[in-house]
SERO-4910 file (N, C-alpha, C, O; in steps of 0.05 Angstrom, whole numbers):
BEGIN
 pado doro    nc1    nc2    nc3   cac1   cac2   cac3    cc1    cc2    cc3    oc1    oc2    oc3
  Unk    A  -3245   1706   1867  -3218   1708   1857  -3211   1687   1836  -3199   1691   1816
  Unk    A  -3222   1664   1845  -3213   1640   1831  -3235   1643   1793  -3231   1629   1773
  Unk    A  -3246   1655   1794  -3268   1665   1759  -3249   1689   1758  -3249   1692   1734
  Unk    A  -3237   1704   1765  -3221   1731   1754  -3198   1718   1737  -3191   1720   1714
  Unk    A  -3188   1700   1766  -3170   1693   1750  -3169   1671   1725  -3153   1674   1706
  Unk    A  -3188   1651   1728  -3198   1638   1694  -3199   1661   1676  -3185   1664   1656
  Unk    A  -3222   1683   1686  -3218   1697   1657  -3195   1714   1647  -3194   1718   1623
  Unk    A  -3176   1723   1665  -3145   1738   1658  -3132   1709   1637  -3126   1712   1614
  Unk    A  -3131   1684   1651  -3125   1661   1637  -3131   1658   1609  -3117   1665   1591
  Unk    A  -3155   1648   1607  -3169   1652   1591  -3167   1684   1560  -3173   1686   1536
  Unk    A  -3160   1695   1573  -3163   1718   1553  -3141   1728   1545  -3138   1744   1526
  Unk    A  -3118   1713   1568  -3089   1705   1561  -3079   1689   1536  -3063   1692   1518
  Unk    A  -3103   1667   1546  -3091   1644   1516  -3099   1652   1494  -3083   1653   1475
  Unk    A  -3130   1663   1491  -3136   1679   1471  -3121   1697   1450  -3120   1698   1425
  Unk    A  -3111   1711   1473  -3095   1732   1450  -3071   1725   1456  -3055   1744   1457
  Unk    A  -3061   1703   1462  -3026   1681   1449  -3039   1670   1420  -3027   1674   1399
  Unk    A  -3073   1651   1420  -3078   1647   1398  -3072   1657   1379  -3060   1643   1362
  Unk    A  -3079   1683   1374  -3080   1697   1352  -3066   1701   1327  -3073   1707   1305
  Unk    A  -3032   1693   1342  -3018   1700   1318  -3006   1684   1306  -2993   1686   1286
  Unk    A  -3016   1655   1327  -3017   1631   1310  -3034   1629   1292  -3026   1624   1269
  Unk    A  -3054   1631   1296  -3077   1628   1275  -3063   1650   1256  -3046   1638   1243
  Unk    A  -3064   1668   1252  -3049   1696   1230  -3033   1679   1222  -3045   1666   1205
  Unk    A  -3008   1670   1226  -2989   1662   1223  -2991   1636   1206  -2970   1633   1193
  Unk    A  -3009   1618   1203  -3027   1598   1198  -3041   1607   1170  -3039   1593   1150
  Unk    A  -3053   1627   1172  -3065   1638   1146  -3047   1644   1127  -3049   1641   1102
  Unk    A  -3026   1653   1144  -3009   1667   1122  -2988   1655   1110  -2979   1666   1090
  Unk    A  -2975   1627   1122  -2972   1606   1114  -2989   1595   1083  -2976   1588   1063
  Unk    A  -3010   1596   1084  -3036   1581   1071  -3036   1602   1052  -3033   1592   1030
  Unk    A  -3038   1627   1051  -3034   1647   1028  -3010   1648   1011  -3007   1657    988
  Unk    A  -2989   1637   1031  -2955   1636   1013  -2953   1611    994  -2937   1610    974
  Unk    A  -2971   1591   1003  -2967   1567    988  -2977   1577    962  -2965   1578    941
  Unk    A  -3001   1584    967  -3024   1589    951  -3015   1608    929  -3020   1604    905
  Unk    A  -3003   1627    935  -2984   1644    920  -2961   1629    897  -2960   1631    873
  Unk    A  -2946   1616    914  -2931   1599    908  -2933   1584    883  -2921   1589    862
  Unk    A  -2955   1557    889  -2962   1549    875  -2980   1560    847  -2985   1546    827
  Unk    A  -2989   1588    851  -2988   1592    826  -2965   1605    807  -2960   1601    784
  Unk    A  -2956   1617    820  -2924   1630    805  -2917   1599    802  -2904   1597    781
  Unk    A  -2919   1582    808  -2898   1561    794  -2919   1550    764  -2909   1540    744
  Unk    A  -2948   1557    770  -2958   1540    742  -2960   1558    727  -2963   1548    705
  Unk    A  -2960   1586    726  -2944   1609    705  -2927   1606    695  -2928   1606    671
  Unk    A  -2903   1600    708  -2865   1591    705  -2868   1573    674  -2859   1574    651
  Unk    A  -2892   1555    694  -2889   1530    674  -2908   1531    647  -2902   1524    624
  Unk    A  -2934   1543    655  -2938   1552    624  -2928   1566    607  -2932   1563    583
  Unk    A  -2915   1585    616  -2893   1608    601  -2867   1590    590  -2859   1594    567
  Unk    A  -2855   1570    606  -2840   1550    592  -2848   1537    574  -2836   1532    554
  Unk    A  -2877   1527    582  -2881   1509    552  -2889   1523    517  -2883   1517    494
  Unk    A  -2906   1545    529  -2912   1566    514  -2876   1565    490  -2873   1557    467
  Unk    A  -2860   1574    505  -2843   1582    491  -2822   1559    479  -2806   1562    461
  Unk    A  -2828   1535    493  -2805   1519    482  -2826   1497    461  -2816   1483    443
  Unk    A  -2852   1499    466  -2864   1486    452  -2866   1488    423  -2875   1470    410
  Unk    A  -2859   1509    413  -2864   1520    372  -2828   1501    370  -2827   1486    350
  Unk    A  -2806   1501    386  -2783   1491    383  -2790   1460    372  -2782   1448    352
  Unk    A  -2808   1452    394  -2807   1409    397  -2821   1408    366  -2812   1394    348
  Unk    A  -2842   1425    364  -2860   1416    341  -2838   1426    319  -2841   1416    297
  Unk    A  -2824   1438    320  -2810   1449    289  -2793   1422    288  -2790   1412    266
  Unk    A  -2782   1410    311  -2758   1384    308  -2777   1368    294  -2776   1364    270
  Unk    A  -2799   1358    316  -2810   1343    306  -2817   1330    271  -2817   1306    264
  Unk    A  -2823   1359    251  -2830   1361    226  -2795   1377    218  -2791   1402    218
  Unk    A  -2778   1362    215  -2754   1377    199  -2759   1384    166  -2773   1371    150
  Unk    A  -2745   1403    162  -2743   1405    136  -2728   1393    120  -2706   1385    127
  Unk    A  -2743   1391     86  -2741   1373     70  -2710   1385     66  -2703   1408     67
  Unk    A  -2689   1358     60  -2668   1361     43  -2676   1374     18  -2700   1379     17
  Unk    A  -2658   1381     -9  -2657   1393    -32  -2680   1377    -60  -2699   1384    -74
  Unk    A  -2661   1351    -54  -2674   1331    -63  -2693   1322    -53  -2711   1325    -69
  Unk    A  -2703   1311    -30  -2730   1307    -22  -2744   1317    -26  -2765   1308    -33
  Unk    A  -2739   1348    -24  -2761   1374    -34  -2771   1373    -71  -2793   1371    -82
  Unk    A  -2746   1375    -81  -2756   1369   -113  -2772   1338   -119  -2787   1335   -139
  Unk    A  -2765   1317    -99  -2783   1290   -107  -2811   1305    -87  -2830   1289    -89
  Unk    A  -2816   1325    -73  -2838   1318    -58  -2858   1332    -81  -2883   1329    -83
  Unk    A  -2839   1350    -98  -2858   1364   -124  -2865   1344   -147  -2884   1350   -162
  Unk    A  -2853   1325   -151  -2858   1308   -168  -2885   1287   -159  -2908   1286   -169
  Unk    A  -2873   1271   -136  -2897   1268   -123  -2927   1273   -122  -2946   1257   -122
  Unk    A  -2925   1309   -121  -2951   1315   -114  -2962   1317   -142  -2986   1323   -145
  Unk    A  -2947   1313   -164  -2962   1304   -189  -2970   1285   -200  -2989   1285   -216
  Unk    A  -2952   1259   -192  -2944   1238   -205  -2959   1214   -185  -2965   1192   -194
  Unk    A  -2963   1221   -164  -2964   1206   -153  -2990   1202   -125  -3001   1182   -116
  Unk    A  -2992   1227   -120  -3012   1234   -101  -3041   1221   -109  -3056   1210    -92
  Unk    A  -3044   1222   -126  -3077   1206   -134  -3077   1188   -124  -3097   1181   -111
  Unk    A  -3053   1171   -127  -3057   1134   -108  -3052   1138    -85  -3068   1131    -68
  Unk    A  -3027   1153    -78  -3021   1142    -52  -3024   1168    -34  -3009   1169    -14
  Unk    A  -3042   1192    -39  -3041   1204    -16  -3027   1227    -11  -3003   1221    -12
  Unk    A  -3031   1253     -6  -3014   1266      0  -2992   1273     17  -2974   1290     16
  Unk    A  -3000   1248     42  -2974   1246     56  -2965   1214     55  -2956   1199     73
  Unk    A  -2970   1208     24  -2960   1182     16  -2969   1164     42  -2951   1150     52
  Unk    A  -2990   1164     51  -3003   1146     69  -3025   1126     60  -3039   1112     74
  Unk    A  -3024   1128     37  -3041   1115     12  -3070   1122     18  -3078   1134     38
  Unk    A  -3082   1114      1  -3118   1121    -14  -3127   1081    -18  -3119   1063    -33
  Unk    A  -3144   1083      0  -3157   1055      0  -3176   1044    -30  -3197   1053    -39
  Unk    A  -3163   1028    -38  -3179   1017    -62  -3151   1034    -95  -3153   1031   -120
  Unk    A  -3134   1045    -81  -3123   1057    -96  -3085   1053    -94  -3071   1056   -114
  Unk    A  -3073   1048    -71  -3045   1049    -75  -3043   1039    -49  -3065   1033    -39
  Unk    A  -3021   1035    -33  -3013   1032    -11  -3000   1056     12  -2990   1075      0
  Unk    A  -2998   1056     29  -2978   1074     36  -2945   1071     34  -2932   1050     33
  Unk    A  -2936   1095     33  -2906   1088     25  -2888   1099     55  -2863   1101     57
  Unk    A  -2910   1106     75  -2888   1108     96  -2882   1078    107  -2896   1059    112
  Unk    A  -2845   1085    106  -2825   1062    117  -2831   1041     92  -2840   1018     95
  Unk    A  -2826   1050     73  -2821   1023     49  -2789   1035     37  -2775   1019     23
  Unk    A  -2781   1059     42  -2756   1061     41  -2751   1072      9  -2767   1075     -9
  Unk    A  -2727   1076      9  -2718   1087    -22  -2715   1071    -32  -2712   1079    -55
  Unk    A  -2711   1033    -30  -2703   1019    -51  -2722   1016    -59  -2718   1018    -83
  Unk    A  -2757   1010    -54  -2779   1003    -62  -2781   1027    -82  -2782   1019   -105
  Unk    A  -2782   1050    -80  -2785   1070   -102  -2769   1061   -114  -2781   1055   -134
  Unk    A  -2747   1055   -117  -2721   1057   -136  -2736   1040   -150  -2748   1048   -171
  Unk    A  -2738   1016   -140  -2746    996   -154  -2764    996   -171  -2761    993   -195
  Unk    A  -2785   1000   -159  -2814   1009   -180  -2815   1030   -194  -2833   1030   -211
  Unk    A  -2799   1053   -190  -2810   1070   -210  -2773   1060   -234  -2777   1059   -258
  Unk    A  -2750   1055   -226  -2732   1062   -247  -2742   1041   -264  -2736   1046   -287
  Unk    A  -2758   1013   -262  -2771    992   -278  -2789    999   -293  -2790    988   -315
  Unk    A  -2810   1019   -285  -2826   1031   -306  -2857   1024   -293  -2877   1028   -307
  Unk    A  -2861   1012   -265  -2877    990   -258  -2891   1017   -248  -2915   1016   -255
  Unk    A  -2885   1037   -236  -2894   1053   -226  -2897   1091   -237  -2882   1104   -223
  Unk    A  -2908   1104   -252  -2939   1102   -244  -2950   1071   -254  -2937   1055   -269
  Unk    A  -2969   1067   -244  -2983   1043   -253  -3009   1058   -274  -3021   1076   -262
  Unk    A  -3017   1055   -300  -3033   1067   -317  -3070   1053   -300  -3090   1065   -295
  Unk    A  -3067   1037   -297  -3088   1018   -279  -3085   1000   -255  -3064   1000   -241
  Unk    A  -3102    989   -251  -3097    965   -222  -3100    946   -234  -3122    942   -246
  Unk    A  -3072    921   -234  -3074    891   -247  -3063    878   -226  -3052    888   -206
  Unk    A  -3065    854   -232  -3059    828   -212  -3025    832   -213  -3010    816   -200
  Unk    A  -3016    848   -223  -2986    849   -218  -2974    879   -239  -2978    884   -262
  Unk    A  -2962    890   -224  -2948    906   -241  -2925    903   -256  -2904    894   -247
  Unk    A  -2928    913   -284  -2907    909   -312  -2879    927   -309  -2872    950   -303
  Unk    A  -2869    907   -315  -2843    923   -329  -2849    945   -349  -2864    935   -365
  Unk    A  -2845    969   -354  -2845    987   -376  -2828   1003   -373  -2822   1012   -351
  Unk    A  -2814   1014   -401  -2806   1044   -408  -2813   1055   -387  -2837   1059   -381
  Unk    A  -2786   1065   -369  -2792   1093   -345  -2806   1104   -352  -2814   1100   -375
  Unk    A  -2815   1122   -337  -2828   1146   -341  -2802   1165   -332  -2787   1171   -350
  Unk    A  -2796   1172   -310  -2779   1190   -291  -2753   1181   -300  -2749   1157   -304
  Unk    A  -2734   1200   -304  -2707   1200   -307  -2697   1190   -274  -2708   1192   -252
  Unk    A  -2663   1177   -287  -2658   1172   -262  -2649   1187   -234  -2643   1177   -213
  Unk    A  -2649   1223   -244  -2633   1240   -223  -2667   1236   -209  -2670   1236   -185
  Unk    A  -2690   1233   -227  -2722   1246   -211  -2736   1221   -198  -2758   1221   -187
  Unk    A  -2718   1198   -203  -2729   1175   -184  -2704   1176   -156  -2709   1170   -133
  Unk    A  -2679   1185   -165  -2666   1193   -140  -2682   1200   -117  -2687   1190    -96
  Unk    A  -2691   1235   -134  -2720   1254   -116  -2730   1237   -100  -2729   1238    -76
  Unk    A  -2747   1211   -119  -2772   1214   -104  -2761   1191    -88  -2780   1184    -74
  Unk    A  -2740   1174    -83  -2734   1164    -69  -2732   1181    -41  -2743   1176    -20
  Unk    A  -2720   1199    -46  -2707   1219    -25  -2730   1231     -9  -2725   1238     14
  Unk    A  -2755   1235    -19  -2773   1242     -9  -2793   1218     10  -2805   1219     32
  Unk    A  -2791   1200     -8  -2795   1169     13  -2790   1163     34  -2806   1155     50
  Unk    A  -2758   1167     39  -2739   1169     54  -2744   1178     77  -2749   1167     98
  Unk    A  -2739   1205     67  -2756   1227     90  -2777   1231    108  -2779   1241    130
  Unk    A  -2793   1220     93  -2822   1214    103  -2816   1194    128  -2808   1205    149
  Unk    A  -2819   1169    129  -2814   1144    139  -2796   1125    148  -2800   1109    166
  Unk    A  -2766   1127    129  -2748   1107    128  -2739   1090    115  -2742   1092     91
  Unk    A  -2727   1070    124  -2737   1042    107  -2708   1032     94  -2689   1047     99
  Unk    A  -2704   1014     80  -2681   1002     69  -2675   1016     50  -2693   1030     39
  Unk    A  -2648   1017     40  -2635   1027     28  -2616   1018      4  -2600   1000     11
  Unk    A  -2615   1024    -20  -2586   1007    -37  -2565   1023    -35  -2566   1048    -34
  Unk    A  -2545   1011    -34  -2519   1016    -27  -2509   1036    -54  -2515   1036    -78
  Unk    A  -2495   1048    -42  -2483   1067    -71  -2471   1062    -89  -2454   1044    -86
  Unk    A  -2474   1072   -112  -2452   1059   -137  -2481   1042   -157  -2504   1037   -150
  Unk    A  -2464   1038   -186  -2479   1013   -201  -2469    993   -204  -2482    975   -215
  Unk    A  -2442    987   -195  -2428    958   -195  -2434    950   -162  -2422    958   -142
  Unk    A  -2457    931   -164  -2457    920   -133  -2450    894   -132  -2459    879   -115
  Unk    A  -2427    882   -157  -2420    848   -149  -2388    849   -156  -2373    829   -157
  Unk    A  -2384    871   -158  -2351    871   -164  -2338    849   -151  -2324    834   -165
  Unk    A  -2342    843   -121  -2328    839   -110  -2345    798   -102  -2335    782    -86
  Unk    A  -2361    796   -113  -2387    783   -117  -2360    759   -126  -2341    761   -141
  Unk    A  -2374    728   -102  -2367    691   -121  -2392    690   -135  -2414    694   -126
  Unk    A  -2385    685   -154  -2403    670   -179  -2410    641   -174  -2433    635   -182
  Unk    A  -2395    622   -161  -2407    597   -156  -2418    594   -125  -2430    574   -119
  Unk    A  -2414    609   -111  -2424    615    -81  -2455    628    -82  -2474    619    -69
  Unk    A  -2458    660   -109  -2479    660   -113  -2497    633   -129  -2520    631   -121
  Unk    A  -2492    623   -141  -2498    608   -162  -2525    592   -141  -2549    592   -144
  Unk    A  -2506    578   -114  -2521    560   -103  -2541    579    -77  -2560    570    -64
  Unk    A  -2533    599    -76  -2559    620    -63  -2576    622    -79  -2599    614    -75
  Unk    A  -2570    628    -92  -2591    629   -115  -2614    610   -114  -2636    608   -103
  Unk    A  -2599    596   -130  -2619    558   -133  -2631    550   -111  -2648    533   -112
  Unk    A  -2621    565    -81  -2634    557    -63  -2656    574    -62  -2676    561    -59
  Unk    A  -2660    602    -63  -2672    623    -57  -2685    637    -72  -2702    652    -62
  Unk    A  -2683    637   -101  -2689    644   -124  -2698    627   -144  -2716    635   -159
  Unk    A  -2691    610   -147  -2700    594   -181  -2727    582   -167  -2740    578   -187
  Unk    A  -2739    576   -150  -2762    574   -149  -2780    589   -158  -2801    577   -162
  Unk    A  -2780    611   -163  -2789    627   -186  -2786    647   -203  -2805    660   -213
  Unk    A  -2761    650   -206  -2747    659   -227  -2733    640   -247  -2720    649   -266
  Unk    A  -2735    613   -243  -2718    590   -260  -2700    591   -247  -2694    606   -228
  Unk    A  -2681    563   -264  -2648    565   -257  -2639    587   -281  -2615    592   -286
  Unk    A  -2656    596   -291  -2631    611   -319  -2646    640   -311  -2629    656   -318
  Unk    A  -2665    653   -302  -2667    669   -287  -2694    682   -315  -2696    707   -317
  Unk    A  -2711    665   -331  -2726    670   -344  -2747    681   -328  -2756    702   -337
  Unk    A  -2756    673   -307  -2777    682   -301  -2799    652   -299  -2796    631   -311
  Unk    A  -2817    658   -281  -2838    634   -295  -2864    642   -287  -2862    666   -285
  Unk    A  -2891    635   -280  -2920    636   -283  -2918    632   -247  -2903    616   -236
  Unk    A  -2934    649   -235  -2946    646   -209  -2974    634   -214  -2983    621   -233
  Unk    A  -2989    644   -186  -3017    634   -182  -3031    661   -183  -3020    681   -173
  Unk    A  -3055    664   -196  -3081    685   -187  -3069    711   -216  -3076    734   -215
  Unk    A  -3055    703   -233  -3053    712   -256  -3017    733   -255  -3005    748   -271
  Unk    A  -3011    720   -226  -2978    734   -222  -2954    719   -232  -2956    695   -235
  Unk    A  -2928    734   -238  -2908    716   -252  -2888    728   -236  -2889    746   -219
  Unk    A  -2864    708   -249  -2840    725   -228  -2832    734   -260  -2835    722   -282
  Unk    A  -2822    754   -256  -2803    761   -283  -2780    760   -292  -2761    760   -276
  Unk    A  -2778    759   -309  -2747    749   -319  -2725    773   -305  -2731    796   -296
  Unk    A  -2702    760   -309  -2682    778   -297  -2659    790   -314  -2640    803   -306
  Unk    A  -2664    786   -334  -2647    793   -358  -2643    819   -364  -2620    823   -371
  Unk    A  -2664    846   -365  -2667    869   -365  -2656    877   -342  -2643    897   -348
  Unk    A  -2652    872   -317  -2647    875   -292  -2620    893   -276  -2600    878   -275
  Unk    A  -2614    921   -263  -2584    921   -265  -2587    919   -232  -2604    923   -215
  Unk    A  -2555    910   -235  -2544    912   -205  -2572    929   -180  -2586    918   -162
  Unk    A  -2571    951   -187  -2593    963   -163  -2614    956   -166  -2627    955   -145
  Unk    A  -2630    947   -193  -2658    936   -182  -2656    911   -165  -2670    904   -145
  Unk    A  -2633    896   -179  -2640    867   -162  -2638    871   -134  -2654    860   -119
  Unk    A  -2615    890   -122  -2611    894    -94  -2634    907    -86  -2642    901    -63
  Unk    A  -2649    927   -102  -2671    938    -91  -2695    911    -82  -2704    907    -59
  Unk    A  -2703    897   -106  -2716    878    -99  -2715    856    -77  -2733    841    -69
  Unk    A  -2689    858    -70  -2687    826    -50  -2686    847    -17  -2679    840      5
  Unk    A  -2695    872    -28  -2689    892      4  -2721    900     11  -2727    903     35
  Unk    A  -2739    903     -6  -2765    908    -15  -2781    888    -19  -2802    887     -6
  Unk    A  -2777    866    -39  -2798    845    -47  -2827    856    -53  -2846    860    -37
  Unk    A  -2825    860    -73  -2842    872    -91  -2851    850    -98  -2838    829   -102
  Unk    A  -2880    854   -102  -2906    837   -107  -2905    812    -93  -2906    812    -68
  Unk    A  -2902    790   -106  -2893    771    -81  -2871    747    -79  -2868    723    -80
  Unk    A  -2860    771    -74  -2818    764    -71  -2824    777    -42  -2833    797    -32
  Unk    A  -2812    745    -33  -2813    760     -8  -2794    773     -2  -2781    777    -22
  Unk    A  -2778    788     28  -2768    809     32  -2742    789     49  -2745    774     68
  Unk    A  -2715    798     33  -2689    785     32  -2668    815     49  -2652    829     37
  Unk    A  -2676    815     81  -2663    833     91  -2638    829     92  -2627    813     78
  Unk    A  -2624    845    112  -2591    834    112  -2588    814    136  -2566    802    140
  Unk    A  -2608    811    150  -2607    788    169  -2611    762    156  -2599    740    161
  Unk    A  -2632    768    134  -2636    739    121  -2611    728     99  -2600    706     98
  Unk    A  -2608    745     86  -2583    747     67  -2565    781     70  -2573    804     73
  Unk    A  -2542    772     69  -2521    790     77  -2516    811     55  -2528    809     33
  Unk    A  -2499    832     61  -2497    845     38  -2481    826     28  -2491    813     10
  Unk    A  -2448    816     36  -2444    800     17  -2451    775     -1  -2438    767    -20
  Unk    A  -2470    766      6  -2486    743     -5  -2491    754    -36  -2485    744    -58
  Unk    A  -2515    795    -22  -2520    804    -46  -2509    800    -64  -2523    790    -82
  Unk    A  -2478    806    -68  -2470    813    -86  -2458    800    -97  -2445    807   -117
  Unk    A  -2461    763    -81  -2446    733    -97  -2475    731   -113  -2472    729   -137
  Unk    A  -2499    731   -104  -2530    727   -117  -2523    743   -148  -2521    732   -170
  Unk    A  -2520    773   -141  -2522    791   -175  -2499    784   -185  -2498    786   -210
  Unk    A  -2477    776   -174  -2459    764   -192  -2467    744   -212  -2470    749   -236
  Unk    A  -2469    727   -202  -2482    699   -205  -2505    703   -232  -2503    690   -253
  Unk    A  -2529    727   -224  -2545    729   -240  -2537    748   -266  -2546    742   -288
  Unk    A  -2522    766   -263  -2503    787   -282  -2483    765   -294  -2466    780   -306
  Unk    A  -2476    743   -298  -2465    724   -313  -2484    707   -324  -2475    700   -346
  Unk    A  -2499    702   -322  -2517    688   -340  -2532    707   -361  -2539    702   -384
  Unk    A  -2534    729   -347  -2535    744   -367  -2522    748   -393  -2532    746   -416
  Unk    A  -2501    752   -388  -2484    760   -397  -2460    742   -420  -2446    749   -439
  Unk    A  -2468    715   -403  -2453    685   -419  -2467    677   -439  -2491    680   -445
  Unk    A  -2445    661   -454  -2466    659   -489  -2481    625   -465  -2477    614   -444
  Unk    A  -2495    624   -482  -2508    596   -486  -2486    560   -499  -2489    548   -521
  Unk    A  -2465    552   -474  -2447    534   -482  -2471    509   -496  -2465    492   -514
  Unk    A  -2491    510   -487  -2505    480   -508  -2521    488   -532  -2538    474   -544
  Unk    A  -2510    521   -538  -2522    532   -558  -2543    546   -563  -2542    570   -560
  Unk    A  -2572    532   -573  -2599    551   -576  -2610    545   -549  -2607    523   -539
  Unk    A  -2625    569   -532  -2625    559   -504  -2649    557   -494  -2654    558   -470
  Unk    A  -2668    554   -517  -2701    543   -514  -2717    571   -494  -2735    564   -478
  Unk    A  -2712    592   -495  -2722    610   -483  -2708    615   -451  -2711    635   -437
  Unk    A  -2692    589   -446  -2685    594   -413  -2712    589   -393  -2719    603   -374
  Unk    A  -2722    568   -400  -2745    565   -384  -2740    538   -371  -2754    535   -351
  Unk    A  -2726    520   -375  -2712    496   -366  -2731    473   -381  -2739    471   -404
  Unk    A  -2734    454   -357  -2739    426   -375  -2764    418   -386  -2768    395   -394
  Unk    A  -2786    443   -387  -2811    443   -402  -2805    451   -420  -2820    441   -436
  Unk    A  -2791    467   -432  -2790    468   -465  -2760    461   -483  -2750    469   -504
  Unk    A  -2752    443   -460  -2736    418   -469  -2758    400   -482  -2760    396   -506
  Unk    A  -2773    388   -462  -2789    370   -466  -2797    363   -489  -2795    343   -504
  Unk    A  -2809    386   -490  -2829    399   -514  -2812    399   -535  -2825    393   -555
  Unk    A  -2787    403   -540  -2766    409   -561  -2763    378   -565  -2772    370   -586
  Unk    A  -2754    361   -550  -2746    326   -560  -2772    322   -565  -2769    300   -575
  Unk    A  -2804    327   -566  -2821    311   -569  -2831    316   -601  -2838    298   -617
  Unk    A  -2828    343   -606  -2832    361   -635  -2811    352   -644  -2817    338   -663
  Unk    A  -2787    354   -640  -2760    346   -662  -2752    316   -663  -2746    304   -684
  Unk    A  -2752    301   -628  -2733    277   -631  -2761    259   -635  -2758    256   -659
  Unk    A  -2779    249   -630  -2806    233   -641  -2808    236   -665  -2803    218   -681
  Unk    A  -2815    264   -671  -2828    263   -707  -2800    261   -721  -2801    264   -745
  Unk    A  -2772    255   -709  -2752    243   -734  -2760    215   -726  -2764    199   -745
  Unk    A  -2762    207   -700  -2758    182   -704  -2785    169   -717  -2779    145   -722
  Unk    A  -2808    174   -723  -2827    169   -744  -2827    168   -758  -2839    149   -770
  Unk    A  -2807    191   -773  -2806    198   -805  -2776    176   -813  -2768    167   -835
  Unk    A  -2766    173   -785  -2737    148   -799  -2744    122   -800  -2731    107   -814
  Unk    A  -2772    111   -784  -2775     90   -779  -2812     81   -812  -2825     61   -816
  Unk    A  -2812    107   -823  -2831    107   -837  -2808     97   -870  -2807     76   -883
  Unk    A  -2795    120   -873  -2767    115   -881  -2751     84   -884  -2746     75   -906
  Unk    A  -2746     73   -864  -2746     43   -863  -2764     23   -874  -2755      5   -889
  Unk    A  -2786     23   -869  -2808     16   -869  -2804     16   -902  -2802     -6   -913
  Unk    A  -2804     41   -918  -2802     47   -948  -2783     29   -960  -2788     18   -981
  Unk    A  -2763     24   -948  -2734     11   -958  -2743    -20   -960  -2739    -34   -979
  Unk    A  -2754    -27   -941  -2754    -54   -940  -2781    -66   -962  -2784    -91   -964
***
């Protein structure tokens, strides 16, 4: 009696098992299900929102950026690259140098460059100024970068003796005090500032081109800017109060001026004397 009844037991629990175990599988098949409908969901999501991220990502060109990105690809692509990321042994890259560095270099004439020299020249533009706008605008676009403020009067509002002493602090080290310009090292100069308008100079002290260094608005303010081109747009512009002004190079071709004029009179007065007596 006592083995009948183990096995009624027994064959009892058995088939209670069963539909746990079923029930168990089928659990394990729903996940399983599950989890793939969800990584469908999700490649069908990315599938479709993905052509969206990449189109943000690459926006399209403004009007102007578009007409500088045509100029560009003539004028300019040989040095620096077709996505202005520059050509080694040949230009730099121009992503994040901003629109004033174009402004700068190409409305001066410095840029195209005809060759590679120890410094690039002032020359006759090439590019009108609506097509250095362009290729600013296409700069821009690309990368970022500093900017000149709008308008061609940037010192209207500009002290002339407030710039005067920024200046002298920040500038006449190699530009002079009269803003001639003077001789660097390794065959570089700073150049005179006399040709110069309102936006190059702001372009330059935002950029620092060749080796000027770079005068942000943290280091100097916009208003500073515009006591500095004040400052420098009057000397321009003022006659010479002690008259002939020896080139504006300061006290070396003073020097040179009392040693040629005030010596050889006083030779020729004291030779002169000499005659009389």
């Amino acid at each position: 009696m006592t083995s009948d009844n183990d096995r009624r037991r027994g064959l009892l629990a058995r088939l209670r098992g069963r539909p746990v175990a079923r029930s168990r599988g089928r659990r394990r098949l729903g996940a399983a299900v599950r989890l793939v409908a969800a990584l469908m969901l999700a490649g069908g999501a990315y599938t479709v929102l993905a052509p969206g991220a990449s189109a943000q990502e690459n926006p399209p060109l403004s009007t102007a950026a578009a007409d500088g990105k045509a100029l560009f690809d003539v004028s300019c692509v040989t040095c620096h690259g077709r996505n202005a990321q520059g050509v080694e042994g040949r230009g730099p890259s121009l992503i994040g140098v901003g629109a004033a560095s174009v402004e700068f270099q190409v409305s001066t004439g410095r840029m195209p460059m005809a060759r590679q020299e120890a410094q690039a020249q002032r020359k006759p533009e090439v590019f009108s100024p609506d097509e250095v706008d362009q290729l600013a605008a296409y700069v821009q676009e690309l990368g970022g970068g500093p900017v000149v403020p709008a308008g061609d009067n940037l010192h209207a509002d500009g002290n002339v003796a407030l710039g005067g002493e920024l200046y002298r602090i920040n500038c006449a080290q190699c530009h002079a005090f009269s803003g001639g310009g003077g001789a660097l090292s390794s065959g570089k100069y700073a150049p005179s500032l006399r040709p110069a308008t309102d936006r190059q100079i702001y372009a330059a002290m935002l950029s620092g081109p060749q080796n000027m260094p770079v005068f942000g608005d943290n280091q100097i303010t916009p208003e500073q800017k515009a006591d500095i081109i004040a400052y420098i747009q009057t000397l321009n512009t003022d006659g010479d109060p002690g008259g002939f002004n020896l080139g504006r190079y300061g006290p070396s071709t003073e020097g040179v001026a009392i040693f040629l004029v005030g010596i050889v009179a006083l030779v020729f007065a004291s030779l002169w004397i000499a005659g009389k007596s």
